[in-house]
Each structure stands twice: as C-alpha cells, then as structure tokens.
N, C-alpha and C positions, 0 to 999 in steps of 0.2 A: 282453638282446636277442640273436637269432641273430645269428654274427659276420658270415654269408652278408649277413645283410639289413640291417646295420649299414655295411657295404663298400657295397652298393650305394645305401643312401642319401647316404653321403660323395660316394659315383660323383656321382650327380643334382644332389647341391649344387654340386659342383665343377663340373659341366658347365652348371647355373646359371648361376653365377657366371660361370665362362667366355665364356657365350654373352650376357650382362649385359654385358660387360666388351666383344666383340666387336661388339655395337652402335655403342661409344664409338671402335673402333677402326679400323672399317671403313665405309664408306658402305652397303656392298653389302646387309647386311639389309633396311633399309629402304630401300633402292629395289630390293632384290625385292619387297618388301609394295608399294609404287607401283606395279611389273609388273604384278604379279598383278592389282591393282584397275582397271586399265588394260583387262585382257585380254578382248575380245570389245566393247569401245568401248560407246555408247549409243545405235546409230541407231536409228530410229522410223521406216522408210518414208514416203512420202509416199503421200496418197491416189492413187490415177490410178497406183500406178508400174509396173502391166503397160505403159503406154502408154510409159513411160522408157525400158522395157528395148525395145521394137521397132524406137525409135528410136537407139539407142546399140549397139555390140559393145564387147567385152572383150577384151583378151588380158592374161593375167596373170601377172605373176613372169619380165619381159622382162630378162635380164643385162645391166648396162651398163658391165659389168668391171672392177667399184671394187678397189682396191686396200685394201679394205676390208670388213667383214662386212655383211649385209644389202641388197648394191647390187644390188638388181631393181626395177622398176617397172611397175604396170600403165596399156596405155595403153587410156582409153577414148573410144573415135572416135565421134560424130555421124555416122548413115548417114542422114540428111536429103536434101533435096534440094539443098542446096549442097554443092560439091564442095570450097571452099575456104573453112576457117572457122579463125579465133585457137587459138592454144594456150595451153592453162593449163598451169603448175606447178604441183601441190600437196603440201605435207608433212603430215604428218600431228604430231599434237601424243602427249601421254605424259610432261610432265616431262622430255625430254629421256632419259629412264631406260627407257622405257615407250611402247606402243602401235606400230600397226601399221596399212599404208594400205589393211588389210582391215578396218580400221573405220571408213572413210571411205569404201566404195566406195560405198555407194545415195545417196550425197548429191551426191559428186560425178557419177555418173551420171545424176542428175537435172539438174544444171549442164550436163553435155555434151547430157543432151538441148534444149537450147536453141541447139544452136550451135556448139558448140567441141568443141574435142579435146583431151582431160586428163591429162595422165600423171601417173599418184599413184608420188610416190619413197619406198620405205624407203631410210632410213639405219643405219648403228651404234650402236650404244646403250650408253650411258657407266653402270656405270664400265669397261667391257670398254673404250673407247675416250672422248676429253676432246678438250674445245676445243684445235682449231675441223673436228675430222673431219666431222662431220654436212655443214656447210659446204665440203667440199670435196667431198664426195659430191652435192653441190647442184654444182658446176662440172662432176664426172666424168659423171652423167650428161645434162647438158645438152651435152657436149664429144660423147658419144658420140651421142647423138642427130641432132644438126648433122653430125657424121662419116658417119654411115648414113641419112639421109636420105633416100635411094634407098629404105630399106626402108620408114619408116613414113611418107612423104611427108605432111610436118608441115610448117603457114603459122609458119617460125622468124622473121617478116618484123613479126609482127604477136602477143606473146605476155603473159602478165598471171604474175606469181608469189603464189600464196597459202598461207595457211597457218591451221592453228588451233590454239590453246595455244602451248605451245614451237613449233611448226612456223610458226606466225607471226613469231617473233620471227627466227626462223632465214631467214624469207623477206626481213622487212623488213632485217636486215644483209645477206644476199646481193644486194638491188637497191641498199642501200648503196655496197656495194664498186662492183657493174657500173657506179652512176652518177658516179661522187666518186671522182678519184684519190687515194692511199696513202688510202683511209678505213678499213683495218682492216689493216695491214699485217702484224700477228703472224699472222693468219687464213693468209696465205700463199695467196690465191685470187687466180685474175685473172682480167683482166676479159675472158671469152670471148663475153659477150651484145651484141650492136651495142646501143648506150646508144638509137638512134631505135626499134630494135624495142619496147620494153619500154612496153607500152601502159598498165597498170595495176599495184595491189597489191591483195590482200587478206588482210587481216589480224583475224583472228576469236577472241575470248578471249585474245590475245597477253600472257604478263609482259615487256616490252620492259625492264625490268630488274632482273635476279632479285635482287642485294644489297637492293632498296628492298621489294621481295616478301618478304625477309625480315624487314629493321627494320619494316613498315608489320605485319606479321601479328599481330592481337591476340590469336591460340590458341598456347598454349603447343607444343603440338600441332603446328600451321601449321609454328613456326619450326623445329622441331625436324627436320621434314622437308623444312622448304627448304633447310637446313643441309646436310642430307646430299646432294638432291638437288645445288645448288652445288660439293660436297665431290667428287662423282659427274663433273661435268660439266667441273669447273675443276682436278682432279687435286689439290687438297691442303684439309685439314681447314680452315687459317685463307683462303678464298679470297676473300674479301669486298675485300680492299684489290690483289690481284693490278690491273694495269693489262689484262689483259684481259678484265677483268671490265666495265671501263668503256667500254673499246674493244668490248664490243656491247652495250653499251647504246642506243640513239636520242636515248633521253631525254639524256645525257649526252654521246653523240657524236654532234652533231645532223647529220644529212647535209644538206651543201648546199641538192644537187638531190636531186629526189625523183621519184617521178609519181601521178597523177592515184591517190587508195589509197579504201577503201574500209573502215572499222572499225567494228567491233560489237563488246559482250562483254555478261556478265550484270550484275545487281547483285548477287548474293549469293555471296559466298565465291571470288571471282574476279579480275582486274584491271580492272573500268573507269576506276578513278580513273587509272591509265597510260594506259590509251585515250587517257581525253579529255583527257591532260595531251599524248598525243602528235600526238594530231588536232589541237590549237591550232596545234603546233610547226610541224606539215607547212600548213595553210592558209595560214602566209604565204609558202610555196612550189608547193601547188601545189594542185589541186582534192583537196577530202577530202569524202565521204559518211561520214557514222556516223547507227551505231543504236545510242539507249542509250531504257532505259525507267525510266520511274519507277516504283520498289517498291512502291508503293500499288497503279501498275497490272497489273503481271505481276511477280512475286518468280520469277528467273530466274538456274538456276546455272551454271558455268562450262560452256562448251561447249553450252547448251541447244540451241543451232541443228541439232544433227542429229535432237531431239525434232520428229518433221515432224508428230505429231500434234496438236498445242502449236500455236494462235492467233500466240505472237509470235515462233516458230520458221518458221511459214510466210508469217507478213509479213517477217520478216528477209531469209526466202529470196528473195520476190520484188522488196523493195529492191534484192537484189544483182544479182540476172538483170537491172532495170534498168541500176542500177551499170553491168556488164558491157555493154551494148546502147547504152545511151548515149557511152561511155568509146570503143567499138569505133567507133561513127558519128564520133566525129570526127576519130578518124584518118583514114576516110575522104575525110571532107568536105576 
C-alpha cells in the first residue's frame, strides 16, 4: 500500500475513533444533532392568517440585557380595539439545547390576535450555559420589562406564563418559584411577579421531569439522548441524582400554590403520561383544562400544536383561546 495512503487512513481511523470516543465525552455532539433538528421549528400557519397578521404588530429581537447570551425578545402587541389587554410570557421549547422563539412566532401571533400581548423570550442554550440560566433570563427579562414600562405600556396587572416542550417546564418552575416561597432555592430567582397578577399557565408538550424522561424512554435512542441532553443542561455526565434535578421537577416538587393552568401534549413519542400525571396534581389546587386524545383518534407527535393545518391542532388551538378568555373573565368578575 502507498505509505501516503496508509498514513491517512490511520489519520481517519484515529479521527474515528476520536470523534466515537468524543460522543462519550462530551454532551455537545449530540445536542448539536438536537440543534440542528430543532432549527426552522414545525409551524403550519393557520388558515385565515392574513387576518392575524392585520390584527397583531411585531417588533423583534427587543434587548432586555441579560447578562447572558440570547437575551432578546419579540414583543407581539394586539392592535384591536381594546387598548388594554393581558400579557403573555412565552418560551419557546428545543430540549433546552435547541430552538428558537422564531419558531413560534405565527402561533403565537395568532394567540395575540385574540387579545393579548405576547412577548416570546429567547434564552441561553446549554451546554454553552446549565441550570438554572434559562430561569433567570425568565426573571431578567420580566424585571426589565416592568422597569421600562413607559416604553412598551404592558397590562403587568393581569399576565399568563406559557410554554412548549422544555419551555413549558421552565414556565411551570418560574410560576413555582413566583408562587411558593424557597420553592426552588438553588435556582437563585426571586420573586419579582406580584403573585395576584399571575392569572394563568400554559403548558404544551412539557417533560416536567427529565430523569423520569429518561428511565420511562423505551428507544435506546430516546435514552441516549436524553442523557446527553440532561448532561447538557445539569452540567455533569451522572446528573440524574443531582438534587437539582428534583428541585425542577413538579412532579416531585409539588408546588403548593399554583394557578388556574392549562395542558396539552401528543400521544406518540412525547410526555402525556407527565401531563396527566401533572394535571391530577395541580386539580386539587387549582383549576386545570387538558387536552389529551386518544391514539385511535388522532396519532399526534410531540409539539403537534403548531401543525395549524391538523384538525386536532386547531381544536387544541381554540380550547386554549377559550382557556385564555374564560381564565381572563374572572379575574375580572
């Protein structure tokens, strides 16, 4: 064999092997394969959505000067004829690793066209950044928002937190904390929301606990990447027994108080079974709406909900604008 072409195939082995070995070593391969599969999200428009966008504006990639990477958020205002409508929170989901709240924007612009006024928050993305950054970027820019106020004259009096995938779970411990004193104390957030504002939750496809996401996952596959992704998110390989792993859980660290929430997820390849273990938990604290279906009737994967072309994607949708309308009436009343 040429010895030229003998050296570079040792080269390819050895880089092989290396890069075999750097799987083991590192979280980061795969949750760049997560990134990447993440990137450009699944939305489906809704039918009618010229009529969204007339009623809704955008401004996008607002700095809310996290002391942290990724801290912009877009806000998108209801130009309706009421002048004074609820705010939503939303995070966006990705495995905690992954995604972006430009792949949530036509959905939630469809939600604002109902009423409200939305700011979709990007966060940091782990393993560039671990528990509990995300979560403090959820306090920085609500701190800044309430600060500046003057500029985006938001009803901060009257406000819902939601979320989908990881962005759910990360909503449901941030109303944690604001409700239930020391309820997550390593988090290191405080409580900056008036616990009367906080009108709702939602929470959509949510793993409210990823160690049980990983023992529960029957694909070898599944586990191997929730591994990494936890690895990614909790800063060390064995993070499964870390205490604050269980400190955000729900499931496990049940909060008190809660409010009025709202849960949905798919059946196939997803969390319902957390859902609905978590929907039991919250009903004997406090109002809960879920959407779950039965797989005989719509076989539906993680996230379907921004499929707006999808029959149980747009009855979900208008469960929730209920959800929302009725939740917001009685605060009123």
């Amino acid at each position: 064999m040429n010895k030229g072409l003998k050296r570079a195939g040792v080269g390819l082995i050895g880089t092989a092997v290396a890069g075999a070995a750097y799987v083991f070593l590192s979280p980061k391969p795969a949750t760049r394969l997560i990134k990447t599969s993440f990137a450009g999200g699944n939305e489906v428009e809704m039918k009618g959505f010229e009529e969204v966008v007339q009623k809704t504006s955008v401004r996008k990639d607002i700095d809310y000067l996290s002391s942290y990477e990724n801290g912009t958020f877009d806000l998108i205002r209801y130009e309706g004829s009421q002048q004074i409508v609820p705010t939503i929170f939303w995070l966006h989901g990705g495995s905690f690793v992954g995604g972006d709240k430009s792949d949530v924007l036509k959905y939630v612009t469809s939600i604002a066209s109902n009423g409200y006024n939305v700011v979709s928050i990007n966060y940091a993305l782990a393993p560039d950044v671990t528990y509990p950054v995300p979560l403090q970027q959820i306090e920085e820019a609500y701190s800044f928002i309430a600060e500046n106020n003057d500029r985006f004259r938001l009803d901060l009096d009257r406000v819902f937190f939601a979320g989908d995938s990881n962005g759910g779970q990360l909503a449901s411990q941030f109303v944690g904390i604001q409700l239930n004193d020391d309820y997550a104390p390593s988090a290191e957030v405080k409580q900056v929301v008036p616990k009367e504002s906080i009108l709702g939750a939602v929470l959509l496809s949510a793993p409210y606990d990823l160690k049980r996401a990983l023992v529960d996952s029957t694909k070898s596959v599944n586990r191997f990447l929730f591994k990494r992704i936890g690895w990614a998110y909790f800063g060390t390989y064995n993070w499964e027994s870390l205490p604050a792993v269980s400190e955000a859980s729900p499931l496990l660290n049940v909060p008190s108080t809660f409010v009025p929430t709202f849960i949905a997820d798919g059946n196939d390849n997803s969390f319902d079974e957390q859902a609905k273990e978590f929907a039991t938990i919250l009903s004997g604290r406090t109002d809960v709406t879920t959407v779950f279906y039965d797989r005989n009737e719509h076989e539906l994967g993680h996230n379907y909900f921004f499929e707006m072309d999808r029959p149980a994607a747009s009855s979900t949708y208008r469960r929730l604008i209920t959800f929302l309308r009725e939740t917001t009436a009685k605060y009123q009343a």
